[in-house]
N, C-alpha and C positions, 0 to 999 in steps of 0.2 A: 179517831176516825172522823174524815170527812165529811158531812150527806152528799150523796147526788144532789145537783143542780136543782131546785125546787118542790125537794123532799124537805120540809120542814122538820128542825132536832126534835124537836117534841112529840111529834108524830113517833121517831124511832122509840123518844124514852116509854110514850106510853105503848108501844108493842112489846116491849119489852128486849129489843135488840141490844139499849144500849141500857148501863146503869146510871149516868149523870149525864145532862146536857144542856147547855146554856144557848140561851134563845132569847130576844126583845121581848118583853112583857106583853106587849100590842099583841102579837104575833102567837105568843104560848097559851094566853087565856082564855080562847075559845077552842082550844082543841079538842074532841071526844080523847076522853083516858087522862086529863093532863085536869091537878088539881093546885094551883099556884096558893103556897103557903106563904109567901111573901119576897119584900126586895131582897135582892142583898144588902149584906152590909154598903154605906156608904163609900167606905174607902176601898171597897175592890168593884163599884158598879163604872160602868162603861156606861155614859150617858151619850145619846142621838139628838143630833141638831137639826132641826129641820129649818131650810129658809125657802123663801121666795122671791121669786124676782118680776123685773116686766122686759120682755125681750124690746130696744127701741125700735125694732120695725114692727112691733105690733100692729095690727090694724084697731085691735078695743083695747088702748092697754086703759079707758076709763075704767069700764068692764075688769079686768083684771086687780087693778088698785084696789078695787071696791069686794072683790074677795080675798085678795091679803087683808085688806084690815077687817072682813068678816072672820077671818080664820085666824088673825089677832086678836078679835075683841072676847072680852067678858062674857057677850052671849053665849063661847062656845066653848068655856073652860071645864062645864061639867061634863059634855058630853066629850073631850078629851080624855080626861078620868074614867069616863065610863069602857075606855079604850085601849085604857094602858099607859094613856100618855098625862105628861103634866105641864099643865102651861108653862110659859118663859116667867122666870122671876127677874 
């Protein structure tokens, strides 16, 4: 089964529609009903890359540079974690 378009799988697992469903961490760990017991294993996890960029006809791309390397730096690796997600190694 599919979900509809911005029914989140974990939503169904915890109504109990569905019996298994696999969903991004970020995305599954704060749902009411939804109790994450951990990763999967490493060799069948589907890891997400997330990038940035600065469009050249920016009008701030100062502005812009200066939150990618906010949202690269060290100050924000715990509160990544606290999200689901894991810094770039």
């Amino acid at each position: 089964m599919v979900p509809p378009p911005g029914v989140p799988v974990g939503s169904l697992v915890a109504a109990g529609k569905v019996a298994l469903g696999f969903q991004q961490l970020s995305e599954l760990m704060n749902l009411e009903g939804i109790a994450v017991l951990g990763p999967l294993p490493a060799a069948i996890q589907t890891l997400t890359v997330f990038s940035g960029g600065i469009c050249s006809a920016s009008s701030r791309p100062d502005e812009a540079r200066a939150l990618l390397q906010f949202m690269a730096s060290a100050q924000v690796i715990d509160m990544k974690r606290q999200h689901g997600m894991e810094p770039p190694r």
